[in-house]
N, C-alpha and C positions, 0 to 999 in steps of 0.2 A: 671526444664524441660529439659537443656540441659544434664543432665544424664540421665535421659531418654529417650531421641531421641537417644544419643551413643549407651542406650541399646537394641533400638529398640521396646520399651514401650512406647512412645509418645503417639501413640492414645488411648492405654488402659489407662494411666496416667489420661489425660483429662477424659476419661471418669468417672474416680474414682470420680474424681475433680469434675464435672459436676452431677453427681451422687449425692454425699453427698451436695453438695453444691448451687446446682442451674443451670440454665441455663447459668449464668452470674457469673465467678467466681473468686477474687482476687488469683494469685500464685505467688505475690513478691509484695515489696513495690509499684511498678509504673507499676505493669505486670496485664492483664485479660484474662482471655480464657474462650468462649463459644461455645455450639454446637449449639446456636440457628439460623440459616439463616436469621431471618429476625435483631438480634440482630447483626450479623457482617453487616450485609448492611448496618447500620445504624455507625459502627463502622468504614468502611471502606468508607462512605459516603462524596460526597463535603461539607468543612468546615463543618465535622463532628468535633465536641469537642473530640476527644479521639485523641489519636498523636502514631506515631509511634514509637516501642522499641528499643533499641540497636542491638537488633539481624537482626535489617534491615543491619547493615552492612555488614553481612556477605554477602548479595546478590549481594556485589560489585566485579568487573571482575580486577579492580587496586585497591587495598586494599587503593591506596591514594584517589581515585576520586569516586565521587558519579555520580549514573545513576538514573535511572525513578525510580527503586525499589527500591535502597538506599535509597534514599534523605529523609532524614527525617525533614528539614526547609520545612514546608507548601509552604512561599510563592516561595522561588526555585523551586519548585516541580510543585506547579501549574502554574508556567511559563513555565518549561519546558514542559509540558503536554499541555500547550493551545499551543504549536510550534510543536508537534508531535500529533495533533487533524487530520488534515486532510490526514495522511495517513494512518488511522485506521475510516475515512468516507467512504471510497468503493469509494468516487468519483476520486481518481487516479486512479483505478483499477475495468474499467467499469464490466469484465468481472468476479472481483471476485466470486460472489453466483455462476453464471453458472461454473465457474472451481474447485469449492469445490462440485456442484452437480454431475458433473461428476467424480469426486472421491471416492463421493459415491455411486454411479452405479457401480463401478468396484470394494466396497467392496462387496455391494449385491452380484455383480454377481459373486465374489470370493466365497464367505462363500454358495452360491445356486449351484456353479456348482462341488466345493470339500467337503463341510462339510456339508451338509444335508443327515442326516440320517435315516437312515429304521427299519422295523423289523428284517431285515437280516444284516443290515449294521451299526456299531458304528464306524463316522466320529466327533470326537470330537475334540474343534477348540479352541486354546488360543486365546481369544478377545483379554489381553493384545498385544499381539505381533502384532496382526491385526489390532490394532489400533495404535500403533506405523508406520506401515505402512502406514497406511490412512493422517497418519499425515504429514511423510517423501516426501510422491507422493502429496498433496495437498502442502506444501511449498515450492518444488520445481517447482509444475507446473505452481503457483503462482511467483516465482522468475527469472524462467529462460523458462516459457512460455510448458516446458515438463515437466511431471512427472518423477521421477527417476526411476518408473517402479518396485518397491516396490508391489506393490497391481497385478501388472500383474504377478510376476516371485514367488510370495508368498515365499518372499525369503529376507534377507538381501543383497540384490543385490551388493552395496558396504562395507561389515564389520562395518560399522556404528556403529548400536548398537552393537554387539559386542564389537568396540571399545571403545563408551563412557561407555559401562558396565562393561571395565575391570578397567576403574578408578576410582570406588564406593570405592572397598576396599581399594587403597589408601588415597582418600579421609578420611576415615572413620581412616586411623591409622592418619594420618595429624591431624584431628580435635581432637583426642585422646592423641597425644604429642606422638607419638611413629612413627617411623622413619622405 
């Protein structure tokens, strides 16, 4: 699988995989992939019997230290995870729902007042971008109390995404052994 996520065939892979073989499918000695939603919940589940692969490590930030999505010792993990429970409860953050409501107010009212279109008029709108926005002004307005203003200015207001999109292709020669 990992030559074909280099190649950009991951999801068609799986679905070959999934296709011929099931919902639930073996693709290496200790490796499964499936497309079935209620089968990952169940995979991904508390003291779920299925364990996590090596390729967890790649989601590490210091290739020496393990984080929430590394970790792949059960009982690490769910310590660390009962210590970082209550600020993923909303109750530090009475205002979260209503400052994610209001973020969505201002994509509505983005996408109703530039990109609705007519008989006479084609206003056509990349979701992806717009919800990268959505995301940008609700984490911000969430962290530092304002939005970054993303969803008002329909705009990459600071080069952000631009900049983390100019390090895909690095990325991608790194992970390929080429420099």
């Amino acid at each position: 699988m990992v030559k074909e996520s280099l190649n950009g065939r991951q999801p068609t892979a799986i679905k070959e995989v999934t296709d011929k073989y099931g919902s639930l499918a073996r693709i290496g000695p200790n490796e499964l992939v499936t497309d079935d939603p209620e089968v990952l919940r169940k995979m991904m589940g508390v003291r779920s019997a299925y364990t996590r692969g090596p390729w967890y490590d790649a989601m590490r930030f210091d290739p020496t230290k393990d984080n929430l999505f590394s970790m792949r010792d059960e009982v690490a993990h769910t310590k660390l995870r009962g210590k970082m429970t209550a600020g993923y409860s909303g109750k530090e953050n009475e205002s979260m729902e209503s400052t994610v409501e209001v973020q969505i107010a201002r994509l509505v009212d983005l996408i109703e007042s530039r990109y609705i279109s007519s008989d006479l008029v084609y206003n056509p709108m990349d979701f992806a971008q717009k919800g990268q926005y959505f995301t940008l002004d609700v984490i911000s307005a969430l962290a530092f109390g304002d939005p970054f203003g993303y969803l008002e200015e329909d705009d990459d207001v600071f080069n952000y995404i631009k900049i983390t999109s100019s390090f895909i292709p690095i990325i991608f020669k790194a992970l390929r052994g080429k420099s």
